[in-house]
C-alpha positions in Angstrom: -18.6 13.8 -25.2 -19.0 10.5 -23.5 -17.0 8.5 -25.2 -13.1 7.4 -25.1 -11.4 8.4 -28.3 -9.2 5.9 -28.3 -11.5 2.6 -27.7 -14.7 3.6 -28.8 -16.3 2.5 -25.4 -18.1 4.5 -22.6 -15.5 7.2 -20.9 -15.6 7.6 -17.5 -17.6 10.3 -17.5 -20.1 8.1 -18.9 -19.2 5.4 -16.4 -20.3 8.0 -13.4 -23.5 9.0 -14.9 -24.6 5.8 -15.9 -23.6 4.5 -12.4 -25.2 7.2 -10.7 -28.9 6.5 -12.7 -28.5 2.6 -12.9 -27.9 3.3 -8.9 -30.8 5.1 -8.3 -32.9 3.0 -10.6 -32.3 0.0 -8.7 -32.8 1.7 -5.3 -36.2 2.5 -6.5 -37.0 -1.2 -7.9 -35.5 -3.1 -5.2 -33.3 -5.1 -7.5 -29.3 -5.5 -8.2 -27.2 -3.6 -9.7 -23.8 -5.5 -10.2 -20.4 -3.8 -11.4 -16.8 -5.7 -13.1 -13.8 -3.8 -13.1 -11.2 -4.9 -15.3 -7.2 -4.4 -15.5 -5.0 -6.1 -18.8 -2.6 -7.8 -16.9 0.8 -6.5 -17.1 -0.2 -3.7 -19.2 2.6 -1.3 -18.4 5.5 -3.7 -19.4 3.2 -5.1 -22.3 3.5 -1.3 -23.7 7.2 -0.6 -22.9 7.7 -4.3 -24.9 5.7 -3.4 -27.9 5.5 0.2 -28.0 2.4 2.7 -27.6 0.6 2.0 -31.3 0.7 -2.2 -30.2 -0.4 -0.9 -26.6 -2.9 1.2 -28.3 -3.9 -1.7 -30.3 -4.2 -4.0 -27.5 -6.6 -1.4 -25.2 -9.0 -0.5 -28.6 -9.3 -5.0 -29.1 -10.0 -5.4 -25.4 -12.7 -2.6 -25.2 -14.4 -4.6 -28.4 -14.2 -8.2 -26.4 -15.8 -6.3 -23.4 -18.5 -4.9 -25.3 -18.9 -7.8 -27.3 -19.4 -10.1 -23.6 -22.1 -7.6 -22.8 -25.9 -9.1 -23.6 -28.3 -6.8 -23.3 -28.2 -2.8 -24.0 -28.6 -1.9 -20.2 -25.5 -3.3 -19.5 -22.4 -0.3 -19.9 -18.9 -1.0 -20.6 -16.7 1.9 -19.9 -12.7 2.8 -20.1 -12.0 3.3 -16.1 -8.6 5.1 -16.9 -5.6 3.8 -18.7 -5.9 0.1 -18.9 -8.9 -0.2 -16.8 -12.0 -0.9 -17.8 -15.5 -1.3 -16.1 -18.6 -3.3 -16.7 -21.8 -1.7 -15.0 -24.9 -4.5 -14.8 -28.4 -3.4 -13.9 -30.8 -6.0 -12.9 -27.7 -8.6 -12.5 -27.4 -10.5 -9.5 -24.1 -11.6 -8.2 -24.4 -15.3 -9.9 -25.3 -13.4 -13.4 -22.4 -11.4 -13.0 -20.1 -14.3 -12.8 -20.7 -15.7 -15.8 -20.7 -12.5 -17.5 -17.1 -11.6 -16.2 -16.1 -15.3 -17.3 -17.4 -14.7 -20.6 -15.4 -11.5 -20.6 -11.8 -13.1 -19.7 -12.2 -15.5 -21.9 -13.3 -13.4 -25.3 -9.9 -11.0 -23.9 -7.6 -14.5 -24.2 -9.7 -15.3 -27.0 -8.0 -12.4 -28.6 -4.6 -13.9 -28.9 -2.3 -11.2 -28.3 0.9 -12.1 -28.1 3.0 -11.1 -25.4 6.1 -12.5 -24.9 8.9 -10.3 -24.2 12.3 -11.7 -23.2 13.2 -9.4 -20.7 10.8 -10.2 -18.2 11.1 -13.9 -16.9 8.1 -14.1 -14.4 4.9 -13.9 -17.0 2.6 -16.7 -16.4 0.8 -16.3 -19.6 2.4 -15.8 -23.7 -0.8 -13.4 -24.5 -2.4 -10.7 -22.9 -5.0 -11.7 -20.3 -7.2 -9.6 -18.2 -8.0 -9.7 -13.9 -11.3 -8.9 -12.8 -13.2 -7.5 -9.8 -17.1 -8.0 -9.2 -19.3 -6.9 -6.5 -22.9 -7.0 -6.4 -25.2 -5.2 -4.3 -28.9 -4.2 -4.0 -28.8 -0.5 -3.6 -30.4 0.5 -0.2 -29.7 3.2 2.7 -27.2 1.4 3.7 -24.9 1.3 1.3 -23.8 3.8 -1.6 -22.5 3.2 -5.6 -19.1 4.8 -3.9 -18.6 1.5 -1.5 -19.9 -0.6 -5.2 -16.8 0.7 -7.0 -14.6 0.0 -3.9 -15.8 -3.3 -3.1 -15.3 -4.3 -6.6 -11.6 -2.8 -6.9 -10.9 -4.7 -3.9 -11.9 -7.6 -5.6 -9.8 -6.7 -8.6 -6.6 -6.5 -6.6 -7.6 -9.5 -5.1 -7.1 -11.2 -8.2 -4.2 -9.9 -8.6 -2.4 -10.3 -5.6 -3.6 -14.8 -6.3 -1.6 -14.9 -9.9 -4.1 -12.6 -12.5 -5.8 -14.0 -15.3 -9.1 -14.6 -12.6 -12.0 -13.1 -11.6 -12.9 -12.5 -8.1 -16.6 -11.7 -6.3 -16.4 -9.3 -3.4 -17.5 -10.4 0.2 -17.2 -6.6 0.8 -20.9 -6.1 0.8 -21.9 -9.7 1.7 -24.5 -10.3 -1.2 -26.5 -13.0 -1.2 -27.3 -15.4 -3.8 -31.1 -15.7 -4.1 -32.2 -19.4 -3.4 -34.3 -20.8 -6.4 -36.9 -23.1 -5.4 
């Protein structure tokens, strides 16, 4: 089974495979392969507030605003493990994967969950919002889809650790933009 039961998105067994082909096709074509990963802010404490069926709720309308930011049926959105999520791009350069993250924290605040519990004084934000990580590489010998994944989680702390709600791009692997004449 390659699907999560609970969102009704790619599991992460499905993340892998489709990480480890979309790798290898790339390598082969010469092009980019680009990769989001993506935590709901504050999940943990959004669950304890409201209770698992509201935290349940709240992972199932994420999932759908991730799939629903995704354009074209390459593109794989996949639970990552609890509330993490992950966004695999073939053919997406680092500048296409950008907007597509935008696209994906915004349809997540879109959502309007509210989240406003009174216990906890330091929340930026009175609905749930997401952080994410991008990195963007074209696959070659000297890199691997292992150092993709971390690049892109170091990007997705990153975010983190400057406020959440953001998205960050990866220097990890040092992509370059291609230069449009």
């Amino acid at each position: 089974m390659n699907v999560d039961e609970l969102t009704q998105i790619g599991n992460r067994r499905h993340f892998d495979s489709c990480l480890r082909a979309g790798w290898k096709h790339m390598a082969r074509e010469g092009l980019p392969i680009s990769l989001i990963l993506c935590d709901i802010d504050y999940f943990k404490i959004y669950n304890d507030t409201y209770g698992h069926q509201a935290g349940d709720h709240c992972l199932r309308s994420v999932a759908q605003a991730i799939r629903g930011a995704l354009q074209r049926p390459t593109d794989v959105a996949a639970r990552y493990g609890g509330e993490e999520f992950a966004v695999i791009l073939p053919q997406t350069d680092a500048a296409e994967a950008l907007l597509v993250a935008e696209q994906i924290r915004l349809k997540v605040k879109a959502l309007n969950i509210v989240f406003r519990p009174e216990t906890v004084d330091c929340l930026p934000n009175s609905m749930v919002t997401i952080s994410l990580g991008i990195a963007s590489v074209v696959p070659g010998q000297k890199n691997d889809s292992a150092t993709l994944v971390l690049a892109a989680d170091e990007a997705l702390y990153d975010s983190k650790r400057q406020g959440r709600d953001r998205l960050t791009m990866s220097t990890l692997l040092k992509f370059r933009f291609a230069t449009v004449n």
